[in-house]
C-alpha positions in Angstrom: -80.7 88.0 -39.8 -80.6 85.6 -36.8 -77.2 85.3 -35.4 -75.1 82.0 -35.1 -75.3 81.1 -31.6 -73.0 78.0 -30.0 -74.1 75.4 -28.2 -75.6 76.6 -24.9 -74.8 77.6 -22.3 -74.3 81.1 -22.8 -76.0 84.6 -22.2 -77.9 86.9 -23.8 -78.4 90.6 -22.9 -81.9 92.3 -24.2 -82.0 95.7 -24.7 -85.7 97.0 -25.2 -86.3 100.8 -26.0 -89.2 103.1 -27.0 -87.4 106.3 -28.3 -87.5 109.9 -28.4 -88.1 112.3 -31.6 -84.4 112.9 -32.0 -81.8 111.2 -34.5 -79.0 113.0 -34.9 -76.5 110.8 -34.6 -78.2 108.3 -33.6 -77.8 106.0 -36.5 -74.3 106.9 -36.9 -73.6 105.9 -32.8 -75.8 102.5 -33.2 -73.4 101.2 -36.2 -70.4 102.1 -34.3 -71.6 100.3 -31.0 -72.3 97.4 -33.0 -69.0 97.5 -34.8 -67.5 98.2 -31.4 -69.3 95.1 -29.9 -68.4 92.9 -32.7 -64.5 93.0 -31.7 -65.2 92.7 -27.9 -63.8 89.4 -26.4 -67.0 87.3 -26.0 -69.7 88.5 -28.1 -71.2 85.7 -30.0 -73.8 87.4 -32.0 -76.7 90.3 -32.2 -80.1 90.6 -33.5 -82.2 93.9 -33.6 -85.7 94.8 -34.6 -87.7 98.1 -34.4 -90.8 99.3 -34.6 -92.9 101.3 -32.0 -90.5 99.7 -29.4 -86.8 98.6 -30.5 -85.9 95.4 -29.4 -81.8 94.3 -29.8 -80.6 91.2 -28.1 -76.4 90.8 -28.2 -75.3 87.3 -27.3 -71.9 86.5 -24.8 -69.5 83.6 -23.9 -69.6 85.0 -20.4 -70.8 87.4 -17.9 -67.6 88.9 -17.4 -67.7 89.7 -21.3 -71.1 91.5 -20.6 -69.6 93.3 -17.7 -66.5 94.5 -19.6 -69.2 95.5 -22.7 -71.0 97.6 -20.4 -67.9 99.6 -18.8 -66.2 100.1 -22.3 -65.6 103.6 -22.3 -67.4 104.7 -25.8 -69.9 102.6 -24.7 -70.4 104.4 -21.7 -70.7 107.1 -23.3 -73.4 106.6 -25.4 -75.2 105.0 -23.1 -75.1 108.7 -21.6 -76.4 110.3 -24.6 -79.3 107.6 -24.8 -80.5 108.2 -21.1 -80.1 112.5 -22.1 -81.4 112.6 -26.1 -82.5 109.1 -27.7 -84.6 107.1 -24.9 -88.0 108.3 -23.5 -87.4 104.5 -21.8 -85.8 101.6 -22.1 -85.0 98.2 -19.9 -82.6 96.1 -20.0 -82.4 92.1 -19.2 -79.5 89.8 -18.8 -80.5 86.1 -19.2 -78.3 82.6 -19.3 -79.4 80.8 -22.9 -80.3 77.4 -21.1 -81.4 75.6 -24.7 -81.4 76.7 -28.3 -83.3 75.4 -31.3 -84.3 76.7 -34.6 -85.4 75.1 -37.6 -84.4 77.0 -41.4 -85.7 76.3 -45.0 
């Protein structure tokens, strides 16, 4: 699904990953960050894909938003597990959404 964005300005944080061999837990930790994300003050939206690299991009009113996302404390904690068990690699990119368009049938 493509998230509802508002009208720009706004910011977008892209996660991209290539992951290890191991799920446990993994699933369970990635639908609880989300949930988790979902009632932080700011987030606007997120869209994820995966395939031989996983792609999720989360959408913010602010970068202070992004900054308090990134020091929540269960958050930083899987983040932890990532880095040790999930991630062979992964980057991440923080970007201000300038302009939007879409088009839908």
């Amino acid at each position: 699904m493509i998230a509802t964005s508002p009208k720009p300005p706004y910011f977008a944080v892209i996660f991209t990953s290539i992951r290890t061999e191991e799920n446990r837990n993994y699933s369970i930790t990635s639908e609880r960050m989300i949930a988790l994300a979902k009632k932080s003050k700011g987030f606007l939206g997120i869209e994820s894909a995966r395939e031989e690299i996983g792609i999720t991009v989360s959408y913010w009113d602010s970068m202070e938003a992004i900054r308090d996302w990134k020091l929540n404390n269960e958050h930083l904690l899987a983040q932890k597990k990532g880095k040790e068990k999930w991630y062979k690699a992964y980057k991440v990119r923080i970007c201000k959404v300038e302009r939007d368009y879409g088009f839908e049938v």
